[in-house]
C-alpha positions in Angstrom: 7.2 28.1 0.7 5.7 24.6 -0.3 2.9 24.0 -1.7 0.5 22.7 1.4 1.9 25.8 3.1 -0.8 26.7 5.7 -2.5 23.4 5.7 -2.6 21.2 8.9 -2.4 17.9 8.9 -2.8 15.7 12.0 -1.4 12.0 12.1 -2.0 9.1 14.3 1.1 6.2 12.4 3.9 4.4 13.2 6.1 2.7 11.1 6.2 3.0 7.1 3.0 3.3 6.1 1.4 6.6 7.9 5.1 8.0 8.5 5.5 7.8 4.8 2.6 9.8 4.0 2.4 12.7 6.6 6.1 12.6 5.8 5.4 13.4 2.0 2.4 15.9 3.4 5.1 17.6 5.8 7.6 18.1 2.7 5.3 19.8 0.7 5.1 22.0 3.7 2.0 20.9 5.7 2.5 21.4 9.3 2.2 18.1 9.9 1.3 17.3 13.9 2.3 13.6 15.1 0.0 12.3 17.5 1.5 9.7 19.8 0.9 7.1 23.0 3.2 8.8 25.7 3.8 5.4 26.3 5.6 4.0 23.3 4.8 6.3 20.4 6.4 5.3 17.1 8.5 2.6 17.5 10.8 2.8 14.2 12.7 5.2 16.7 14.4 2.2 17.6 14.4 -0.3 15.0 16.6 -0.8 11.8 19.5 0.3 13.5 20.4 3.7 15.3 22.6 6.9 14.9 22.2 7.6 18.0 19.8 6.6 20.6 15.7 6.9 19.7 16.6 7.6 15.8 16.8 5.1 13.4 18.0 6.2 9.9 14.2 5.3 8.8 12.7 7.6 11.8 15.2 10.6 11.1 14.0 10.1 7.3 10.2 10.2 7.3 9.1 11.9 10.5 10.9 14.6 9.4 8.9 18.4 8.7 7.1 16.6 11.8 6.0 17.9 15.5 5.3 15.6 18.2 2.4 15.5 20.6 2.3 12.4 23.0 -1.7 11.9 23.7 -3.6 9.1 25.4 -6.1 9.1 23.2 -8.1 6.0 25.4 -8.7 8.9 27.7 -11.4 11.0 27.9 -9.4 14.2 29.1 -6.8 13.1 26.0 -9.8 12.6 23.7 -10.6 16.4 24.5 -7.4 18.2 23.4 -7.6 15.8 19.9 -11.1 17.5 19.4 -9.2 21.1 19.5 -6.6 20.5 18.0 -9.1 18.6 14.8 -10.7 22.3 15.3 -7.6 23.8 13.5 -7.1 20.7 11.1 -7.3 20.6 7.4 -6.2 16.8 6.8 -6.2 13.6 9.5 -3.6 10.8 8.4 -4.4 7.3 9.7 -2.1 4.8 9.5 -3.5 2.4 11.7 -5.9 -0.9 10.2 -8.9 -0.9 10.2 -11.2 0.5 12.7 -8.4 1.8 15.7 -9.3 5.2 15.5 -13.3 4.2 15.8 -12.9 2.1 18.6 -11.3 5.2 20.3 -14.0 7.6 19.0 -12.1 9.6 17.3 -12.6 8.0 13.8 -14.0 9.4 10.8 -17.3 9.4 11.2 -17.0 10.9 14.6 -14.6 13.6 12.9 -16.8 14.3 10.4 -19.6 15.2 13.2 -17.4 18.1 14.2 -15.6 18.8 10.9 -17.6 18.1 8.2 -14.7 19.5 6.0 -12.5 17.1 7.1 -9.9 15.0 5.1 -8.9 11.9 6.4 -6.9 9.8 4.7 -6.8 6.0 5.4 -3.4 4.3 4.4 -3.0 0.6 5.6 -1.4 -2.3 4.0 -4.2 -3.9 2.6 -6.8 -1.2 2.8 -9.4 -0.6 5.3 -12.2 -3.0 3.9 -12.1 -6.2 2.2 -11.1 -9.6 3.8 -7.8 -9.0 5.1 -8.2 -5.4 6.0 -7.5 -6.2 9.8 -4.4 -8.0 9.1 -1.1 -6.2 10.6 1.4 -6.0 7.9 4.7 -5.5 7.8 6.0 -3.6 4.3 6.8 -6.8 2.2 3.7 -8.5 3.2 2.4 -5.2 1.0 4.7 -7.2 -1.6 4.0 -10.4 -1.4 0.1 -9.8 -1.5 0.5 -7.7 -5.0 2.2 -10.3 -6.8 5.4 -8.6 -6.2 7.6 -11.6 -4.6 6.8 -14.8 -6.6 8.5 -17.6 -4.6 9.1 -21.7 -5.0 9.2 -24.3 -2.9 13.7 -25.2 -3.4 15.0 -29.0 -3.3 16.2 -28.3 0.3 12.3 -27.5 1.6 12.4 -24.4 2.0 10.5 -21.4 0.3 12.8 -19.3 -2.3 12.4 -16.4 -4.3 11.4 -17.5 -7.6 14.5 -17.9 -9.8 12.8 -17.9 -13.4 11.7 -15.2 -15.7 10.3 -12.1 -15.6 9.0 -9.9 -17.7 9.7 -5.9 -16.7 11.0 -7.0 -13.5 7.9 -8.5 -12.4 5.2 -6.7 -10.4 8.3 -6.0 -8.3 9.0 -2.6 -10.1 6.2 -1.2 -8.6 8.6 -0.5 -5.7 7.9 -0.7 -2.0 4.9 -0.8 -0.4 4.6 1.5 2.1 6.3 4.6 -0.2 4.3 3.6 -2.8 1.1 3.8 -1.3 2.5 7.2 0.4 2.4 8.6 -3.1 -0.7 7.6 -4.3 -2.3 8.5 -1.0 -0.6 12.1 -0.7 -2.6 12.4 -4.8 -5.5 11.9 -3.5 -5.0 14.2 -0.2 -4.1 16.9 -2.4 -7.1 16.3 -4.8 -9.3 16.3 -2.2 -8.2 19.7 -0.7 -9.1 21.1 -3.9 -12.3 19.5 -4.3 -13.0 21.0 -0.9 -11.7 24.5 -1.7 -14.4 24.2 -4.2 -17.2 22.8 -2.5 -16.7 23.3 1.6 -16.8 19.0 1.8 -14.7 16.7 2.9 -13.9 12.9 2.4 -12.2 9.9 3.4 -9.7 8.6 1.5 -9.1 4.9 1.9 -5.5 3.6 0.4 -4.0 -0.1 0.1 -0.1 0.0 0.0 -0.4 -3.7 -1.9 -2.7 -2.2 -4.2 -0.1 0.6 -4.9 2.4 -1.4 -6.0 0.3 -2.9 -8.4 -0.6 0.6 -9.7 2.8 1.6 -9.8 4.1 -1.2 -11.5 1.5 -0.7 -14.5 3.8 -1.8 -17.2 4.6 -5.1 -16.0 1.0 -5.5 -14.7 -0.5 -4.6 -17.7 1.2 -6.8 -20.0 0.8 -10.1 -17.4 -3.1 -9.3 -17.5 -3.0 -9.4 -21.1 0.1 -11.6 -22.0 -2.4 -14.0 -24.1 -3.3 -10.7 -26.1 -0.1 -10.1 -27.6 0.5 -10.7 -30.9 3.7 -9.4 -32.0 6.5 -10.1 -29.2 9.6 -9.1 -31.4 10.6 -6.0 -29.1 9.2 -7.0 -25.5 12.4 -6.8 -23.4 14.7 -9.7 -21.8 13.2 -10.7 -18.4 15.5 -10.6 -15.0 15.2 -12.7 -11.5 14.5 -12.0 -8.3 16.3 -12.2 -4.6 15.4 -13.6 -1.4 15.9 -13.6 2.5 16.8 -16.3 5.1 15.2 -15.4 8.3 12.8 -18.1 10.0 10.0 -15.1 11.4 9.9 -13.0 8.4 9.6 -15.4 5.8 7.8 -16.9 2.8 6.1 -20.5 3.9 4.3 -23.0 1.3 0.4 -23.9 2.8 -1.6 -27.4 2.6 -2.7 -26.1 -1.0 0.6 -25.6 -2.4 0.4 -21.8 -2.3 2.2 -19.0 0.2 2.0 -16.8 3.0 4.5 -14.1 3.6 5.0 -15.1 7.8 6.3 -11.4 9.4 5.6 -12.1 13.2 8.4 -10.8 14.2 6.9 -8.6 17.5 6.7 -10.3 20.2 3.2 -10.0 20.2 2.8 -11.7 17.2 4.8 -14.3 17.4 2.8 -15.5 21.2 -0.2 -15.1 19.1 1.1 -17.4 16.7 2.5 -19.9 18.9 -0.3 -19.9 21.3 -2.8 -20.6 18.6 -0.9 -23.3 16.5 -0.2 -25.3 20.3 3.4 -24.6 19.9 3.8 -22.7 23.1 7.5 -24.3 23.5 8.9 -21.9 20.4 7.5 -18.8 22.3 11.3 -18.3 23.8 12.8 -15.0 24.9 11.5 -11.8 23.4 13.9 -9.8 25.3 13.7 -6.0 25.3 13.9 -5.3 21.4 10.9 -4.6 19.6 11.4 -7.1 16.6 12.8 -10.3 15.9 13.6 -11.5 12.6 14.8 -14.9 14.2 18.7 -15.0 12.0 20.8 -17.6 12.5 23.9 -19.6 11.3 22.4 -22.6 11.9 22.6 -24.8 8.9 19.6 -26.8 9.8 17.7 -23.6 9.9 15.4 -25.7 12.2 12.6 -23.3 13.3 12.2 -22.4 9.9 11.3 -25.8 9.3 9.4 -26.2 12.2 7.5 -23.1 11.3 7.2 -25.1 7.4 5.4 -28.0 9.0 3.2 -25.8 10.8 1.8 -23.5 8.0 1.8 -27.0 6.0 -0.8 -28.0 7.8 -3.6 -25.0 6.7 -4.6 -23.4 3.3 -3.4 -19.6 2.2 -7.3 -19.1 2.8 -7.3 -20.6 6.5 -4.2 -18.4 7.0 -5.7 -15.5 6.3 -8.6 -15.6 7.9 -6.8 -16.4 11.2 -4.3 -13.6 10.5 -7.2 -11.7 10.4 -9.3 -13.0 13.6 -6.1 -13.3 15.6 -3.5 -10.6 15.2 -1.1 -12.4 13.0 1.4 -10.6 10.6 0.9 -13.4 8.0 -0.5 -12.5 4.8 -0.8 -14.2 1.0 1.8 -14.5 -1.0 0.1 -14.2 -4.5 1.6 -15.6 -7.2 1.0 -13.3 -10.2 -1.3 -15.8 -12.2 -3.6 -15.5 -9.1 -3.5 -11.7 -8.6 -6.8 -11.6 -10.8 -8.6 -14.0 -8.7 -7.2 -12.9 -5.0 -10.1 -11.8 -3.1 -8.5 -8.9 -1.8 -7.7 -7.4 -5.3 -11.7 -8.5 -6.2 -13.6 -6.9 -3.1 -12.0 -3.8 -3.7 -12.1 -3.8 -7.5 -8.6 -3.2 -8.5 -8.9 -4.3 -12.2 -11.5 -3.4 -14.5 -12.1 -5.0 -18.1 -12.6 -2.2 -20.9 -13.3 -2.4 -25.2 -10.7 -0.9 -27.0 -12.2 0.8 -30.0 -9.1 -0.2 -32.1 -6.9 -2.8 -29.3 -10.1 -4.6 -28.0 -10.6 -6.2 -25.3 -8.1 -4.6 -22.3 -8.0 -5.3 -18.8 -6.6 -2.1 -17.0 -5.0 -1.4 -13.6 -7.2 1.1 -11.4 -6.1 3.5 -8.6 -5.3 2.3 -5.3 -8.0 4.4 -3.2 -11.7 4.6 -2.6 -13.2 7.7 -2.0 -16.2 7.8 0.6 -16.5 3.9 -0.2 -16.2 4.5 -4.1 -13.4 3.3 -6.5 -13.1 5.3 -9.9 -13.4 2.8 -12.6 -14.6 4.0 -15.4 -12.5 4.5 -18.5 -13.6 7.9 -19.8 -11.0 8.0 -22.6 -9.5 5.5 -24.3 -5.9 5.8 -25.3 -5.6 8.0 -28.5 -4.0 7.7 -31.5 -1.5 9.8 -32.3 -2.9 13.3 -31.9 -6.4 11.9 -32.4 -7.9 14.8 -30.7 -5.9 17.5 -31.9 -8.6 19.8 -33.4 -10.9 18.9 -30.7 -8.5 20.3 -27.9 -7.9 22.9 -30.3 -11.1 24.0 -31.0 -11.6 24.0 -27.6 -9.4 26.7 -27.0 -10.5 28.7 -29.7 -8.9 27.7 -32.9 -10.8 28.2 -36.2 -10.7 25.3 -38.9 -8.7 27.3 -40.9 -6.2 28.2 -38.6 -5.8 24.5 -38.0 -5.6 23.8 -41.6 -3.0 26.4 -42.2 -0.8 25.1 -39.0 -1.1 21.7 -40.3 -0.1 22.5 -43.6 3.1 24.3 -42.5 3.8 21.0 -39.9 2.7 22.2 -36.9 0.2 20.1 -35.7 -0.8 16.6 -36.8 -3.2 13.9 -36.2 -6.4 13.2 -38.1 -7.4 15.8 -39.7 -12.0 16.5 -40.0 
């Protein structure tokens, strides 16, 4: 029996992000209800490859533990069913940026009119607020905006990974994105059952997958945001170097002010949006019938990447951005990690927080990846101990006399400062 046995989650995803958390939710034995467009419904069904028709190896892997109900949701008649089948629902997974669900009326706020007990859990790329929370992303654009995929502009003109040192693998080791984000947003699904076992309230969870990385790579983030700080580098380990990828649509691109954007229009949505907006309708081309196009090719020339170079050439990251945002683009920064302090992303939802270190100093710390009901949890309640700093505290605590203590430190038990 797992451990979210008898808990019923519903979720409205498609590709990594969603799938990767009501996958994690269904594991740990939630009955996990998939709600989809009887139209399309998740289309990582048939993308990255098949085993046999309508299941990709990433489809059979995290929509597993899963049922399926297809529901048009834009109807009023489908809008009716959701409402009952919220009635018998302990958690609502939305994988969708930011406001989809509202503009259907079925968002949070309208759940929480029904079900005040509700917990909904937001997981996007970016997070549902801040500047780029309505950009599309694709998983390494989760990547690219923590810092994770430091890139160069080669000799040939094109964009390459970054070829020189870094320390702990880089932001990099925080893993993927999406299963990242998954994690940290399962946490704080879990938490937030318990919270409501004890007090009868939900919440809504809001989760960036870029931000998770960040968190998850704490080691390499932590000693980048104090490198200067360091005093003593005699055992910090050798650094290591990155890879890359070659295809022209899902692709790092330098801007007017020599930074990046991590280009993934590779539906051929995106792409026409792209096209249409830059006045390059002549690339648009043939989508065909598959869902994605990462645009590969032998050519040597590897002439619409270049055409696609001179285009994002002609904008700032910033501009980027913001169009990516007002006009359904999967384009997204590529922060360097010298500029992961100052991104504006990282800063409107407060992902760092600067802290005293009663013996260290000064320390700038990573925070977790989520806001609760609108609210990140920054505060530093404890700072890291000494070794067994608060032994008699905890021990007291638990009903310990002084001499007790005494007599287990003498004989080597316990340790740490003694008084």
């Amino acid at each position: 029996m797992g451990l979210l046995s008898g808990i019923r989650v519903l979720e409205s995803a498609q590709l990594f992000n969603g799938d990767t958390l009501g996958a994690i939710l269904g594991d740990l034995g939630a009955d996990v209800i998939k709600i989809e467009s009887p139209f399309r419904g998740d289309y990582l069904r048939d993308m990255l490859g098949q085993v046999a028709p309508h299941y990709s190896p990433a489809h059979l892997q995290i929509n597993k533990n899963k049922r399926s109900v297809a529901l048009d949701l834009r109807k009023e008649q489908g809008r009716e069913v959701f409402w009952k089948l919220l009635a018998t629902a302990d958690v609502f997974v939305d994988g969708n940026a930011a406001d989809a669900m509202a503009k259907l009326g079925v968002g949070y706020e309208q759940q929480r009119a029904r079900r005040p007990e509700i917990v909904y859990c937001q997981y996007t790329g970016y997070g549902a607020s801040g500047p780029y929370a309505t950009i599309p992303t694709h998983g390494q654009m989760m990547n690219a905006a923590a810092g994770a995929t430091p890139v160069e502009m080669g000799d040939d003109g094109l964009v390459r990974p970054y070829r020189g040192p870094q320390p702990f693998n880089g932001i990099a080791s925080g893993g993927e994105g999406t299963a990242a984000g998954a994690v940290y947003a399962a946490l704080h699904v879990a938490a937030a059952l318990v919270q409501r076992q004890r007090t009868g309230k939900g919440c809504y969870i809001d989760v960036s997958a870029s931000e998770a990385v960040v968190s998850s790579a704490w080691i390499a983030a932590t000693y980048l945001l104090n490198d200067e700080r360091v005093t003593d580098r005699s055992s910090l380990p050798a650094p290591v170097d990155p890879n890359g990828t070659t295809s022209a649509k899902y692709q790092f691109y330098r801007t007017a002010d020599d930074k990046y954007v991590l280009f993934c229009c590779i539906e051929p949505a995106f792409w026409r949006n792209f096209c249409r907006l830059v006045g390059r309708e002549d690339l648009i081309g043939e989508s065909g019938s598959a869902p994605v196009d990462f645009a590969v090719t032998d050519d040597p020339e590897q002439k619409l990447r270049r055409e696609i170079q001179k285009i994002i050439e002609t904008r700032t990251q910033a501009e980027w951005t913001r169009l990516a945002a007002e006009h359904d683009l999967a384009i997204g920064p590529a922060v360097q990690q010298e500029q992961l302090r100052s991104d504006p992303q990282f800063t409107a939802r407060g992902a760092f927080v600067d802290a005293v270190h009663p013996v260290a100093g000064e320390f700038t710390h990573v925070t977790l990846p989520a806001l609760v009901d609108g609210q990140r949890s920054t505060e530093i309640r404890r700072h890291a101990p000494a070794l067994g700093e608060q032994t008699e505290e905890i021990l007291g605590e638990i009903g310990l006399s002084a001499a007790e203590m005494a007599a287990l430190r003498e004989g080597g038990v316990i340790g740490g400062r003694a008084g």
